[in-house]
C-alpha positions as CSV (number, residue, x, y, z in Angstrom):
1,X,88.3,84.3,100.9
2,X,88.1,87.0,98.0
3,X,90.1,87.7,95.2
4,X,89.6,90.7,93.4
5,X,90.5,92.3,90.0
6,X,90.7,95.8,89.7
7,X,90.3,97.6,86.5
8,X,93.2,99.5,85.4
9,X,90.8,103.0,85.7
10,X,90.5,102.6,89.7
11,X,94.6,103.9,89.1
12,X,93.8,106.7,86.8
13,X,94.1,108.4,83.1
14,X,97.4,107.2,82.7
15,X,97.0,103.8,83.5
16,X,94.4,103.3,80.8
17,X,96.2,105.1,78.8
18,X,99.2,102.7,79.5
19,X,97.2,100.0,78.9
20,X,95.8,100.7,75.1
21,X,99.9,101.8,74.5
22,X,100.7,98.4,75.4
23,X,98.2,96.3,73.9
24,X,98.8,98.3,70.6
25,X,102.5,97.5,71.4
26,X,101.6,93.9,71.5
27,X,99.6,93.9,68.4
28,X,102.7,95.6,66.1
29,X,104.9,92.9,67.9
30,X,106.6,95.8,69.8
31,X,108.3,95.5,73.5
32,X,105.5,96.8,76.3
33,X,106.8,99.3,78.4
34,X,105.6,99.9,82.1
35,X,105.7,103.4,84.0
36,X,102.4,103.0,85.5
37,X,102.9,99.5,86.9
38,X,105.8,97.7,88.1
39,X,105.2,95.1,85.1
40,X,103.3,95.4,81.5
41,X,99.9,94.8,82.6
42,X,98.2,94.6,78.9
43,X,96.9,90.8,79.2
44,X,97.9,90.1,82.6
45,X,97.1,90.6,85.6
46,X,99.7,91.6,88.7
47,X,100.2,89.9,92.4
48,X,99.4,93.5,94.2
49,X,97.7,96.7,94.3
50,X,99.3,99.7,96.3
51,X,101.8,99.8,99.7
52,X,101.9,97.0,102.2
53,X,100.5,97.4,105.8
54,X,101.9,96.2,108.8
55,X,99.2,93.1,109.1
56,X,100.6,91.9,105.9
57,X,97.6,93.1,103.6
58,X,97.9,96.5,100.9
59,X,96.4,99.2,101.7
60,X,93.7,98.6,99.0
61,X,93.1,95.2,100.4
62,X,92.5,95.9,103.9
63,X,89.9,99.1,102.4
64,X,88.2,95.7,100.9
65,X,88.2,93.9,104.3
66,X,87.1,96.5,106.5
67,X,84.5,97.6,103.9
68,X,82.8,94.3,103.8
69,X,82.5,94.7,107.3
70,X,80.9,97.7,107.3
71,X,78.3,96.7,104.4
72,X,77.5,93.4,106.1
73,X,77.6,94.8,109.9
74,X,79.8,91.9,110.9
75,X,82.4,94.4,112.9
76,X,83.9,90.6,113.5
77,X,84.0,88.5,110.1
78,X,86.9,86.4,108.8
79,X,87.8,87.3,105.8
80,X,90.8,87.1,104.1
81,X,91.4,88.9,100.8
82,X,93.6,89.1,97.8
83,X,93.6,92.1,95.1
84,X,95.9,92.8,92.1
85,X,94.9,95.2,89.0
86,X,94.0,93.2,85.5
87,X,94.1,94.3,81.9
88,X,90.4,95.6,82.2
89,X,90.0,99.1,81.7
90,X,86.5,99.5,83.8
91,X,84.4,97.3,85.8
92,X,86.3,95.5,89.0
93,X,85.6,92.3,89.5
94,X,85.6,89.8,92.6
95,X,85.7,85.8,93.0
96,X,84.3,85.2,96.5
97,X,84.8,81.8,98.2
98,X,82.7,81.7,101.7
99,X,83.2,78.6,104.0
100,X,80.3,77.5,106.4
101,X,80.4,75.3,109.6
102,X,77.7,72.8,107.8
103,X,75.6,72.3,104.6
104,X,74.0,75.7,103.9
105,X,70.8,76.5,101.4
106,X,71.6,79.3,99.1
107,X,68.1,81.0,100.4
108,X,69.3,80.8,103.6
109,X,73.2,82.2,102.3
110,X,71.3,85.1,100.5
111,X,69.0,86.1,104.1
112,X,72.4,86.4,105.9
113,X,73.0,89.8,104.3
114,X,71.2,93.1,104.4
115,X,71.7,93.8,101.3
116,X,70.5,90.5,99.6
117,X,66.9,91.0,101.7
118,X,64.0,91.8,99.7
């Protein structure tokens, strides 16, 4: 299972420019206006990012799913995966929850991926 946050500059100019608007807004006890977003997202954080799919996942999330594929060459791994935008103007973030058959080292977690190899 991931979740991930994505920074309001992944969406462009205007939505960082939407942001600071908003949180200045916020500050001078102001309404927040969105155009950008469906919802103020100056100290939030929203349920989606981009158009739904047919499997049920955004387009931005399934990018997430079939990349971590890709990068782990596991054509064939479960994952399942959540993404919205947050009030961060750079840097996304992602909280990854991985469920094993049995106890599991974290050595042996880490030699699982190619890219965690020394």
């Amino acid at each position: 299972m991931v979740d991930t946050y994505q920074a309001v500059s992944g969406t462009g100019a205007d939505a960082i420019a939407e942001l600071e608007t908003q949180i200045r807004a916020h500050a001078a006890g102001s309404p927040k206006s969105a155009v950008v977003y469906p919802h103020p997202i100056a100290f939030n954080a929203l349920p989606e990012i981009d158009v739904f799919l047919e499997n049920g996942y955004t387009k931005e999330e399934w990018k997430v799913v079939s990349e971590s594929r890709k990068i782990l060459h596991l054509p064939d791994l479960r994952v399942s995966l959540h993404g919205g935008p947050c009030a961060g103007v750079r840097g996304h973030s992602e909280a990854v929850h991985v469920e094993t058959r049995g106890a599991i080292a974290p050595e042996a977690a880490r030699a699982c991926s190619p890219r965690c190899r020394g």
